[in-house]
Residue, then its C-alpha position, 0 to 999 in steps of 0.5 A: x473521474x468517471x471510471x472504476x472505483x472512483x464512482x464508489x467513493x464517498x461525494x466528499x472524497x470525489x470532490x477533494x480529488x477534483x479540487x486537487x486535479x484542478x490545484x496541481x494542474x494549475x501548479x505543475x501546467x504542461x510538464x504534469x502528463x498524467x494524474x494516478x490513484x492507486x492503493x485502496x481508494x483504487x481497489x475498493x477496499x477504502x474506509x473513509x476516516x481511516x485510509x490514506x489517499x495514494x496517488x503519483x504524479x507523472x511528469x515531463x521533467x522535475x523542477x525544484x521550484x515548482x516542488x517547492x511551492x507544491x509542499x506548501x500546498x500539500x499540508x492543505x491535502x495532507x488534511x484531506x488524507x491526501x499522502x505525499x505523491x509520488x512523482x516520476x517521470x516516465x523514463x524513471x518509472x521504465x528504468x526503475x520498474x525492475x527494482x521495485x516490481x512489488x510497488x509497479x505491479x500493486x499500481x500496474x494492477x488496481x489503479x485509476x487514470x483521473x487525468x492524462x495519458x496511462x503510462x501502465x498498460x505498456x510498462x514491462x515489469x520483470x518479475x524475477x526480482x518480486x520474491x526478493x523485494x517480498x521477503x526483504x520487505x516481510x523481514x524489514x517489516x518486523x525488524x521495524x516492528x520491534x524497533x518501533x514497539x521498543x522505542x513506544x516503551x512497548x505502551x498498548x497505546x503504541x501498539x495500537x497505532x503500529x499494528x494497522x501500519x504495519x499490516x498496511x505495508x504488508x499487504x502488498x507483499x501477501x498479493x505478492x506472494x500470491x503472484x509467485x504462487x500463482x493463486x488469484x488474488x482476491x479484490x478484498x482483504x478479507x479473502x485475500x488472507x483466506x486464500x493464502x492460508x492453505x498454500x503458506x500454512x498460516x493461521x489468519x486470525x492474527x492478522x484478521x483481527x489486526x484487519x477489524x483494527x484497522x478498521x476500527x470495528x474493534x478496540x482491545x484494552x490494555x490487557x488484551x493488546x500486548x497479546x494481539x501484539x504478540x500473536x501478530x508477530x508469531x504470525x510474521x514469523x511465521x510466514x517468514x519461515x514459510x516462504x523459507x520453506x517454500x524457497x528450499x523446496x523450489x516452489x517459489 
């Protein structure tokens, strides 16, 4: 854990990651070949309080029992922002790398090895399925978005907690985009949105602002939230729209 951007993180997120080492190599023993974090304690784009910490799991095989005791330990990191991980063997993640190229690349690209052998140097993703997955998860995205906002009973309250969610799952789709556009993709967010603007013809400040949400570094009332809510969803259909028109003209 001397690598990378695990040095950048807070002590006490440091500490956490090596009491889980220790705890899930105890529990899993030989069959636990490698220990992933991916996602933005891996890129540098964490905030503490406020992000999710991402890792995977590679195993040499699966094992019910040992699944199991693992979810009773897990409400214990669940606290320390420690979300669910995933577990694969490597033959799993080789034979599933075409289907989910979006999720492969975003991991393949920004993570770090805390333990084990790293199985992602060698792994061949191939990218033809990527505008796909992207489109299909920007659609989902808003499909889930309105649902989601209806069944809140359409609450500022509500509104608040869908917004970050929903730009946090879009974020991998606009790296995607930049990949299939062939623009460098920027560490940051913040320039990551600015770096799009000109090729997908979008207006980032609906998604900035959900940006400075996410972060906590603003809070709009009541009046104000329906409206951000409604000018980020002019946004995704808006980039919707646009890789429409990038697929029509052959540019995607």
């Amino acid at each position: 854990m001397s690598n990378g951007f695990v040095q950048g993180l807070p002590l006490d997120v440091r500490e956490t990651l090596r009491s889980f080492l220790t705890d899930v190599t105890d529990l899993f023993g030989p069959s636990l070949e490698a220990v992933i974090l991916y996602g933005s304690a891996a890129h540098g784009d964490y905030r503490p309080g406020r992000s999710n910490i991402n890792l995977l799991l590679l195993l040499s095989k699966h094992d019910i029992g040992v699944l199991q005791r693992y979810g009773k330990e897990h409400r214990r990191w669940s606290k320390e922002q420690i979300v669910v991980p995933l577990f694969l063997t490597e033959q799993e993640l080789r034979s599933s790398a075409d289907l989910f190229p979006l999720e492969y690349l975003e991991i393949k690209e920004q993570h770090v090895l805390l333990a084990g052998r790293d199985p992602f140097p060698a792994l061949a993703i191939d990218l033809r399925n990527l505008l796909v997955q992207c489109e299909q998860e920007i659609r989902g995205n808003l499909l889930r978005l309105r649902q989601r906002f209806v069944e809140g009973a359409g609450k500022p309250e509500g509104a608040a907690i869908l917004l970050p969610l929903s730009f946090t799952a879009l974020l991998p789709c606009l790296r995607g985009l930049c990949r299939l556009l062939k623009i460098p993709i920027p560490r940051m967010t913040d320039a990551l949105l600015e770096s799009l603007q000109p090729s997908m013809g979008l207006d980032p400040v609906a998604f900035q602002d959900v940006l400075h949400l996410k972060r906590g570094l603003i809070s709009p009332g009541s009046l104000e939230m329906p409206r951000l809510f409604e000018r980020y969803v002019s946004s995704l259909q808006t980039l919707i729209e646009r890789v429409e028109q990038l697929k029509a003209q052959g540019r995607l």
